[in-house]
N, C-alpha and C positions, 0 to 999 in steps of 0.2 A: 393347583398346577399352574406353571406362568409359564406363559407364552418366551421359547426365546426369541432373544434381539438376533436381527440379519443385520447384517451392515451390508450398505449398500455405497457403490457406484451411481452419482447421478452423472446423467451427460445427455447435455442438449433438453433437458427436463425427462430424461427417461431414466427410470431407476435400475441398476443390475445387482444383483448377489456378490458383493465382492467375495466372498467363497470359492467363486466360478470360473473366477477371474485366472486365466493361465500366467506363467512366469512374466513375460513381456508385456501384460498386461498391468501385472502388480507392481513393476516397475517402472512403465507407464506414468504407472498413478502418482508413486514415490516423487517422480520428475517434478509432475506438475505439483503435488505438494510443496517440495522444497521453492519451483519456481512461487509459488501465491506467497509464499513466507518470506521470500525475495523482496519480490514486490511493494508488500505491505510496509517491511522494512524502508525500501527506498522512498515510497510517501510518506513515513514518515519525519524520515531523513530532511525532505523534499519541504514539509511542514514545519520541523525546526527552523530551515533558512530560511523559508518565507516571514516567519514569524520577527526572526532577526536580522532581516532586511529592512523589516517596518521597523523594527525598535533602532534600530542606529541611523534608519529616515529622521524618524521623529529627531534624534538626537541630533544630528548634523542641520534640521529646521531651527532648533532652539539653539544651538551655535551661531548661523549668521542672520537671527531674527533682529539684530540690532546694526546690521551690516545695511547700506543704502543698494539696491540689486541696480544691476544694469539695467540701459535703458534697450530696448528689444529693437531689432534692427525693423 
């Protein structure tokens, strides 16, 4: 005989039965799901541009690495 699985609700570090969960609550949940999945998305959005900010750094360094720089005020 196997134990069934509960899914649960955590929040705040406390677990709930999502089962228990009434409409506005499971809706709730949905929000903040789509929002985490939002999120994630935009770091790693956020993680591409940083990534290719450095690479066309580096690139625009080895463009005027033969150039003489100004002298600094």
């Amino acid at each position: 005989m196997s134990e069934e699985e509960i899914t649960t609700v955590t929040i705040d570090g406390v677990k709930y039965n999502a089962a228990e969960l009434n409409d506005e609550a499971v809706y709730v949940v949905s929000q903040l799901q789509f929002l985490n999945s939002a999120e994630d998305k935009i770091k790693q959005k956020l993680d591409r541009n940083t990534m290719a900010k450095k690479a066309f750094t580096a690139m625009l360094k080895e463009e005027v690495k033969d150039l003489t720089p100004l002298e600094e005020d």
